[in-house]
Structure formats: structure tokens, C-alpha cells
LUMZA-502985 format. One record per atom (N, C-alpha, C): residue number from 0; residue in three letters; atom name; z, x, y. Coordinates in Angstrom, 2 decimals, padded with zeros to 5 digits. Example, Ala and Ser with C-alpha at 12.3 -4.5 7.8 and 13.67 -1.06 7.14 Angstrom:
BEGIN
SITE 0 ALA N 007.80 013.19 -005.69
SITE 0 ALA CA 007.80 012.30 -004.50
SITE 0 ALA C 007.80 013.20 -003.30
SITE 1 SER N 007.08 012.85 -002.25
SITE 1 SER CA 007.14 013.67 -001.06
SITE 1 SER C 007.87 012.90 000.03
END
This chain:
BEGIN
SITE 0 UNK N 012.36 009.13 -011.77
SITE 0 UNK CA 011.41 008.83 -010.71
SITE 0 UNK C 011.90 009.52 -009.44
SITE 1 UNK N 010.69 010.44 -008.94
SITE 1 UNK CA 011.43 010.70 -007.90
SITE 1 UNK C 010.27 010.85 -006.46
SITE 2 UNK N 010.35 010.96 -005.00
SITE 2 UNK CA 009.70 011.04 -004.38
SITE 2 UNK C 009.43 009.28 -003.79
SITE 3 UNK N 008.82 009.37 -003.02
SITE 3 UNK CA 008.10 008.22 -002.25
SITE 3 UNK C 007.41 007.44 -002.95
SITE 4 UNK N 007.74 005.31 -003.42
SITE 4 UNK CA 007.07 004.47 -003.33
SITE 4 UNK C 006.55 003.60 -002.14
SITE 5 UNK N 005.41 002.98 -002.07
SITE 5 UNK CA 005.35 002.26 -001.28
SITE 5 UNK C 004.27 000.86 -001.87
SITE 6 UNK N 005.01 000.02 -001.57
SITE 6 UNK CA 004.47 -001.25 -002.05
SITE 6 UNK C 003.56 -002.15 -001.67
SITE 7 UNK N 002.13 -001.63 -000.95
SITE 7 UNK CA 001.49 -002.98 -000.27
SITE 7 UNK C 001.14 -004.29 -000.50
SITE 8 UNK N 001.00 -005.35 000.03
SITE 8 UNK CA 000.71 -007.08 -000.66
SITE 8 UNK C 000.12 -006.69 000.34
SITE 9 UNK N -001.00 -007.23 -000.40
SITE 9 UNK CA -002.22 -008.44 000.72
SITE 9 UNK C -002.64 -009.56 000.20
SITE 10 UNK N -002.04 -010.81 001.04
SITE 10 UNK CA -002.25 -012.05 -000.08
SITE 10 UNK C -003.38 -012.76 000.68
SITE 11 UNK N -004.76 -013.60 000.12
SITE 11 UNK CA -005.86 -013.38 000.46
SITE 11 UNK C -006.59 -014.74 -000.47
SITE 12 UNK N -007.57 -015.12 -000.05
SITE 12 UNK CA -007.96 -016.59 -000.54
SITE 12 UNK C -009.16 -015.72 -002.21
SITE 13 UNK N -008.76 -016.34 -002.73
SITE 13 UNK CA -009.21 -016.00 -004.07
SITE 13 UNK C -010.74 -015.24 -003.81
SITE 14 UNK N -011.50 -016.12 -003.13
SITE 14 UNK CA -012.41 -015.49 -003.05
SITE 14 UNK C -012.84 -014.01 -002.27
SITE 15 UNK N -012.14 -013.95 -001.72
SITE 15 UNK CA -011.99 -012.75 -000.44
SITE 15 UNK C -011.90 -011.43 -001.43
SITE 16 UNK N -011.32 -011.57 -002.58
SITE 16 UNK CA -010.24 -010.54 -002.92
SITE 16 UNK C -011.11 -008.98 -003.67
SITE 17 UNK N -012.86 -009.11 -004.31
SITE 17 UNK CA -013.23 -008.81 -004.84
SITE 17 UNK C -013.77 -007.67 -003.45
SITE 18 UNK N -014.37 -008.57 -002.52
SITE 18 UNK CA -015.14 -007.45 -001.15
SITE 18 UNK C -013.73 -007.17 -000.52
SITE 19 UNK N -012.35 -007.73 -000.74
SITE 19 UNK CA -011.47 -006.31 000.05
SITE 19 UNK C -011.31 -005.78 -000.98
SITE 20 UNK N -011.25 -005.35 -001.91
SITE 20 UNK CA -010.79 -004.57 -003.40
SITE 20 UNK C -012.15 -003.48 -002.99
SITE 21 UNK N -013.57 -003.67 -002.99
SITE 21 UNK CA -014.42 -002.91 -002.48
SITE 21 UNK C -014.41 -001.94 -001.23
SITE 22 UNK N -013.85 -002.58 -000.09
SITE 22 UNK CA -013.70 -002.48 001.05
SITE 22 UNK C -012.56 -001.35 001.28
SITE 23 UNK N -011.21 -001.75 000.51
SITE 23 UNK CA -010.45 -000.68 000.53
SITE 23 UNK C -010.72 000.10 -000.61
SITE 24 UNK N -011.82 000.50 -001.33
SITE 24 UNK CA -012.13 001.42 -002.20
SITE 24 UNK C -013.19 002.26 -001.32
SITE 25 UNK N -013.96 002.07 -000.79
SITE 25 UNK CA -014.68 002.27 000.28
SITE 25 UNK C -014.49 003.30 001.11
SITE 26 UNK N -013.30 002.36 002.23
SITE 26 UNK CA -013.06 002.76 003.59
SITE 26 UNK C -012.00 003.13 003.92
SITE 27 UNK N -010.74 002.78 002.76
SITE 27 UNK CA -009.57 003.35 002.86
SITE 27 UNK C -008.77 004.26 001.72
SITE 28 UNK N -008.98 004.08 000.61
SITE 28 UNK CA -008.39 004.85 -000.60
SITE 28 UNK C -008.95 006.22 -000.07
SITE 29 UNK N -010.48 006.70 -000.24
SITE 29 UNK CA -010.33 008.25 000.44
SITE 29 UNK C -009.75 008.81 001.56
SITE 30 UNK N -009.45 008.19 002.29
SITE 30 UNK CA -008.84 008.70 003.52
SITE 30 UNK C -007.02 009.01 003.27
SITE 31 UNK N -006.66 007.67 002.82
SITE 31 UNK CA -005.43 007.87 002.24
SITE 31 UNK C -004.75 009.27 001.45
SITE 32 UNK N -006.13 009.28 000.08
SITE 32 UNK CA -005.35 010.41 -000.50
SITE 32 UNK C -006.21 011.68 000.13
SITE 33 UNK N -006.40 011.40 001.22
SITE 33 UNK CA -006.73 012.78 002.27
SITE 33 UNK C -005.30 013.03 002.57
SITE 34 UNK N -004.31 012.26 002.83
SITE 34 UNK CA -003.22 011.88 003.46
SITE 34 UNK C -002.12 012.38 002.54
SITE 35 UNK N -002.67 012.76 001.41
SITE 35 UNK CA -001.49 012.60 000.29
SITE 35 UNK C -001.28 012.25 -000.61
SITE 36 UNK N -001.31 010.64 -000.09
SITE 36 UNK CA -000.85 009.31 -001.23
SITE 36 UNK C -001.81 009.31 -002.05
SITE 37 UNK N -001.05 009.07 -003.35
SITE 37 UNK CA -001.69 008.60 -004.64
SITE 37 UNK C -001.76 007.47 -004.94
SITE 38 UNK N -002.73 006.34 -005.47
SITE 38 UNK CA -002.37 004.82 -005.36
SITE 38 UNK C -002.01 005.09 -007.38
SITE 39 UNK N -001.26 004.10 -007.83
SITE 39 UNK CA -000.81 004.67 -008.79
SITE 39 UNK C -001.22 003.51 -009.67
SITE 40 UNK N -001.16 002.04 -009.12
SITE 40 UNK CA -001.38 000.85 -009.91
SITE 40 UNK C -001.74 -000.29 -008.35
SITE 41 UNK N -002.61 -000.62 -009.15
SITE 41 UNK CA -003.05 -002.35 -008.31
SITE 41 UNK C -002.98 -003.50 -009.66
SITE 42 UNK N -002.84 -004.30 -008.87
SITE 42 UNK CA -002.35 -005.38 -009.45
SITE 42 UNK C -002.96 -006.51 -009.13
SITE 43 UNK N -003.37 -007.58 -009.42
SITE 43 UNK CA -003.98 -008.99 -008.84
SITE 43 UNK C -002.89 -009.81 -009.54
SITE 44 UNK N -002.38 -010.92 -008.62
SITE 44 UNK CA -001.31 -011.71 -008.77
SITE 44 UNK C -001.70 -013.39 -008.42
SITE 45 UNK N -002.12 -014.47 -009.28
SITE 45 UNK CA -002.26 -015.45 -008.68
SITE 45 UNK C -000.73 -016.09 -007.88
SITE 46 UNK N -001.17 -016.08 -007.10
SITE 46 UNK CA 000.12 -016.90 -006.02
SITE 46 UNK C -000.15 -018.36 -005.98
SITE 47 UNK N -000.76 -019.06 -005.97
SITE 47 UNK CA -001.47 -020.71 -005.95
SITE 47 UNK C -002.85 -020.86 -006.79
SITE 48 UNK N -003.31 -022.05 -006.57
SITE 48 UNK CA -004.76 -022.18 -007.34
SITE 48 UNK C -005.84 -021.25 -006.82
SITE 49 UNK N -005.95 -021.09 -005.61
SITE 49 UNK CA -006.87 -020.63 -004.44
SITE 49 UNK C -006.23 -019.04 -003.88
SITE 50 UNK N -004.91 -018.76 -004.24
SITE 50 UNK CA -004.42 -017.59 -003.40
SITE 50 UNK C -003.88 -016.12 -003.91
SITE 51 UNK N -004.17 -015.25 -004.03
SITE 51 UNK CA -004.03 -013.68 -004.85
SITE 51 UNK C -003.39 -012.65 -003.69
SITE 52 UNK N -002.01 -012.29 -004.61
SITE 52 UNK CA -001.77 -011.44 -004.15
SITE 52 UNK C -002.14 -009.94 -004.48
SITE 53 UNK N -002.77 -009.10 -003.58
SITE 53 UNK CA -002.98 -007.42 -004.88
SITE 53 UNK C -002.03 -006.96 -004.17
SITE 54 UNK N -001.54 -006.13 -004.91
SITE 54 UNK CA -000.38 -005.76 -004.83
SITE 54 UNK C -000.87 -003.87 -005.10
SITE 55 UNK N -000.56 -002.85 -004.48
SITE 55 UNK CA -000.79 -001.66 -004.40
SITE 55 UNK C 000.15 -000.74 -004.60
SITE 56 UNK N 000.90 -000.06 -005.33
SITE 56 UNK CA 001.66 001.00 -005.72
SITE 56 UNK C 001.36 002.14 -005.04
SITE 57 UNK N 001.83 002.84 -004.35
SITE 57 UNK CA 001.16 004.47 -003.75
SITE 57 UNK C 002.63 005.15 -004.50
SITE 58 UNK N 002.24 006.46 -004.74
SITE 58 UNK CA 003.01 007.37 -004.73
SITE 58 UNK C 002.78 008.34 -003.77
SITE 59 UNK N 003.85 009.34 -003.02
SITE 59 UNK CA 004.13 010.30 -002.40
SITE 59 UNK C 005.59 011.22 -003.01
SITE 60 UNK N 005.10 012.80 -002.65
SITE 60 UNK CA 006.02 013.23 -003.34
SITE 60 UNK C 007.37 013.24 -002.69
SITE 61 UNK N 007.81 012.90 -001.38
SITE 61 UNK CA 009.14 013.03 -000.50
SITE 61 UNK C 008.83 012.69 000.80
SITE 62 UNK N 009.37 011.92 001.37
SITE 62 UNK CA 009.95 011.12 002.27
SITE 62 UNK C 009.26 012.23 003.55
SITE 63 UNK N 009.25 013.66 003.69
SITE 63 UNK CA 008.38 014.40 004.26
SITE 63 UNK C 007.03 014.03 004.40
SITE 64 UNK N 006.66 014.01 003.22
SITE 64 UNK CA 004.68 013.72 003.21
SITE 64 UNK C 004.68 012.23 003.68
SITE 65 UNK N 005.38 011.03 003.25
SITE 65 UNK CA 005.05 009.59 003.72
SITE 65 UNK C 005.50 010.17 005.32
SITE 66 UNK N 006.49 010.53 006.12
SITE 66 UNK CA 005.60 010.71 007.61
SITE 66 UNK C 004.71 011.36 007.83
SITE 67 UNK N 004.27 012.63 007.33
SITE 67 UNK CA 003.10 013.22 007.68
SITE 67 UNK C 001.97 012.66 007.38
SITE 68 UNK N 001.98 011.45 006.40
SITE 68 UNK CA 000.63 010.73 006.08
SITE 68 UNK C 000.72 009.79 007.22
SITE 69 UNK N 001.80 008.94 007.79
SITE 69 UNK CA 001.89 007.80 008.29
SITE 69 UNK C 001.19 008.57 010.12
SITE 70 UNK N 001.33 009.16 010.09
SITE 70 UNK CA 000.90 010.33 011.10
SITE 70 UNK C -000.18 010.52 011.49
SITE 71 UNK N -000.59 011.04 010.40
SITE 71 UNK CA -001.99 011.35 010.32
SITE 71 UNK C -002.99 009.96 010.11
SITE 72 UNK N -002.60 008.89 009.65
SITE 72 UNK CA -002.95 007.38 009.60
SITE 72 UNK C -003.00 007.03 011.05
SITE 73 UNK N -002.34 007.26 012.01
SITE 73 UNK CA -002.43 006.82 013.57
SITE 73 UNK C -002.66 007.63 013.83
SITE 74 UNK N -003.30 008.49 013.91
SITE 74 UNK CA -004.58 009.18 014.27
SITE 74 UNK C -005.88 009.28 014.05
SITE 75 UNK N -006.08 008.36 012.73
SITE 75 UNK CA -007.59 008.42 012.37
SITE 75 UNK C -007.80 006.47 012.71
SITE 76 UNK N -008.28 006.43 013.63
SITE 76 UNK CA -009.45 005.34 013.97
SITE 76 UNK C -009.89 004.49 012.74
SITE 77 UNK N -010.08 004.94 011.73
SITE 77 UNK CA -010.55 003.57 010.48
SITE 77 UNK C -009.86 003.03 010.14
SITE 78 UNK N -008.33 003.95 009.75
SITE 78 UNK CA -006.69 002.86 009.02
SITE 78 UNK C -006.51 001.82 010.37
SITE 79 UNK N -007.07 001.96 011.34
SITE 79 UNK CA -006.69 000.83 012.34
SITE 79 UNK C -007.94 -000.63 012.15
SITE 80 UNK N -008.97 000.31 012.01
SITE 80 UNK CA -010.07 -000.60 011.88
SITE 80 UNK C -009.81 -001.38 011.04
SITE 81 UNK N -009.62 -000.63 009.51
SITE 81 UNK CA -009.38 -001.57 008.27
SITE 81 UNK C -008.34 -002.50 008.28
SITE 82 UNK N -007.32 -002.21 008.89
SITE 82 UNK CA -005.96 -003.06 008.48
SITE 82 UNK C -006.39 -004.38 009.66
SITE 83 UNK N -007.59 -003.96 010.87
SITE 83 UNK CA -007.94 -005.14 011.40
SITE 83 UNK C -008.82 -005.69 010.60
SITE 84 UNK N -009.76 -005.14 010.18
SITE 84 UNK CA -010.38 -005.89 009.82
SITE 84 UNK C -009.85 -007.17 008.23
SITE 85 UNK N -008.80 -006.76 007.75
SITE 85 UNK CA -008.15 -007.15 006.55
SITE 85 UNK C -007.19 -008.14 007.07
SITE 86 UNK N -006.30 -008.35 008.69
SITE 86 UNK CA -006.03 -009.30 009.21
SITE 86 UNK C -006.73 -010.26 009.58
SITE 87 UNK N -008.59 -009.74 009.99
SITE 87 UNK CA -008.86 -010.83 009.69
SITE 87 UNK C -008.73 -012.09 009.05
SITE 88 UNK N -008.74 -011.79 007.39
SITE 88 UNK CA -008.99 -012.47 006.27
SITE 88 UNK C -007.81 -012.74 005.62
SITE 89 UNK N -006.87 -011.71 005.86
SITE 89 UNK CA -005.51 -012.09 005.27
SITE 89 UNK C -004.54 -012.99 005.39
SITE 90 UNK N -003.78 -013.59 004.23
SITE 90 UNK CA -002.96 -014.81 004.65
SITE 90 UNK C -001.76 -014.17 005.13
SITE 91 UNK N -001.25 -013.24 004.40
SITE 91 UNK CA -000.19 -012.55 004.87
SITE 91 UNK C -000.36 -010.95 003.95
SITE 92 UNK N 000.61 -010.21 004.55
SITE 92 UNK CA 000.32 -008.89 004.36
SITE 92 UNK C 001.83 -008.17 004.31
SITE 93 UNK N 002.08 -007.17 003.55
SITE 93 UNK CA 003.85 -006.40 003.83
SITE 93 UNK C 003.66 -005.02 003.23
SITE 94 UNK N 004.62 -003.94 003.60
SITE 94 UNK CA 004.45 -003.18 003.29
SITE 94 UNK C 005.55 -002.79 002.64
SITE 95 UNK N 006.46 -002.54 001.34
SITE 95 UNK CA 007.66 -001.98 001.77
SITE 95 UNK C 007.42 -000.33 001.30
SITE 96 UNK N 008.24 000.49 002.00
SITE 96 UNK CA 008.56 002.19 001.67
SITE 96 UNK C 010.05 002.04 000.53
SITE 97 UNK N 009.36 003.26 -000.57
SITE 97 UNK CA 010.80 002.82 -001.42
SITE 97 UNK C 011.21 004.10 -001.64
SITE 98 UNK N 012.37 004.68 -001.94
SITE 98 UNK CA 013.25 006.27 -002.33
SITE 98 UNK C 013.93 005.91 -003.24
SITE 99 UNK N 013.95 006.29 -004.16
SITE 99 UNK CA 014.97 006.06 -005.41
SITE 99 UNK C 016.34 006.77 -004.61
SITE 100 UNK N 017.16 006.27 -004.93
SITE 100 UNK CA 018.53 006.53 -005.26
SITE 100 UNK C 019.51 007.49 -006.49
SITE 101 UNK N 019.99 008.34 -005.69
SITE 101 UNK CA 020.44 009.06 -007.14
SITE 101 UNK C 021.62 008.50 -007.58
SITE 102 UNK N 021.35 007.46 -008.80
SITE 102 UNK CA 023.10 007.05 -008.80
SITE 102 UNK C 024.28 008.09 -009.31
SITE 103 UNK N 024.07 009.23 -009.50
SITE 103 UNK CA 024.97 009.89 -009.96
SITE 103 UNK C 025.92 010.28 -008.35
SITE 104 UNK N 025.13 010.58 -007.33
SITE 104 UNK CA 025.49 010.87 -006.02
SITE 104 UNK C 026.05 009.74 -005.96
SITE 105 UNK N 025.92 008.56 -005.75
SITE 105 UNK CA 025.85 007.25 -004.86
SITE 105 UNK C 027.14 006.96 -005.78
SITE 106 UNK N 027.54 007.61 -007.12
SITE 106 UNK CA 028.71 006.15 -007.98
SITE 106 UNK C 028.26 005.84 -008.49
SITE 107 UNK N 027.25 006.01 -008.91
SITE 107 UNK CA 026.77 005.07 -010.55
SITE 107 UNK C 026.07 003.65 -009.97
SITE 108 UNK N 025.37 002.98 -010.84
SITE 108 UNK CA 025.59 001.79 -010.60
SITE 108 UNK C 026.41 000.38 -009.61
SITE 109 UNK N 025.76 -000.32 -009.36
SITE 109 UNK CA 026.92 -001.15 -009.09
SITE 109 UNK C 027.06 -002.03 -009.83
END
């Protein structure tokens, strides 16, 4: 594995989850892989009776393109719109950025 993960949660009341799944198919997935990113896997996660996390996989090929996307994201006016408009509704939200590690560099394992 190599190049840029990034992990989004948006955890969201069960019902919500179908019009943001639309919403970011919509208004944000094209813009994104204008950007680059590839979404690679989504996921729906029950968290409680009532609460779903989706969970979003992106790929990027190097730590280069995730700033030049993140860049070009604060500059276009809708990734601001959407991520407001998705705080609306959202219970909570995270993003993490991931780089594999070469363990042969690093020592192996720990």
C-alpha cells in the first residue's frame, strides 16, 4: 500500500443517512475527484439503535496531491457549503489523513 489514506466518519441519525449519502454523491464526490481523490470504499456502521456511522475511504497517490487537493478544497465555495451543510445534521464528524510506513526503513515492526 502506498500513497495517501484518508478516513472520513460522519455519524448521523439513521434516518439522515440515505439524503447525505445522495447529497455527497451529488455535491461533493465530483468535485473531490476533480481534486484527485479517489473514494475507494464507504461503509454504513450501526453505532446505536437510531445512529450510523459512514465511514469513507479516499485514496491519493502521495502526501503531494492530499495538499494540492486540500487546497484546491479551500478554494472552491461548495466543500465549505457541504461540510456546513452536513454539520448541520451531524452528530459528530472526523477526519483522519493516513501514510503507510515503510517498516523496512523504520526497523521492522514493533
Amino acid at each position: 500500500m502506498s500513497g495517501v489514506q484518508i478516513i472520513d466518519t460522519v455519524v448521523l441519525s439513521g434516518d439522515q443517512v440515505a439524503g447525505w449519502l445522495r447529497r455527497w454523491r451529488a455535491d461533493y464526490l465530483p468535485g473531490a475527484r476533480d481534486r484527485g481523490m479517489r473514494a475507494e470504499r464507504v461503509w454504513r456502521t450501526w453505532t446505536a439503535p437510531d445512529t450510523v456511522a459512514v465511514r469513507i475511504l479516499w485514496a491519493l497517490p502521495d502526501s503531494g496531491s492530499f495538499f494540492a487537493a486540500r487546497a484546491a478544497s479551500g478554494r472552491d465555495p461548495r466543500v465549505a457549503e457541504f461540510w456546513a451543510r452536513t454539520d448541520e445534521i451531524a452528530l459528530d464528524r472526523d477526519r483522519q489523513v493516513l501514510e503507510p510506513v515503510d517498516f523496512d526503513a523504520e526497523g521492522g515492526a514493533a
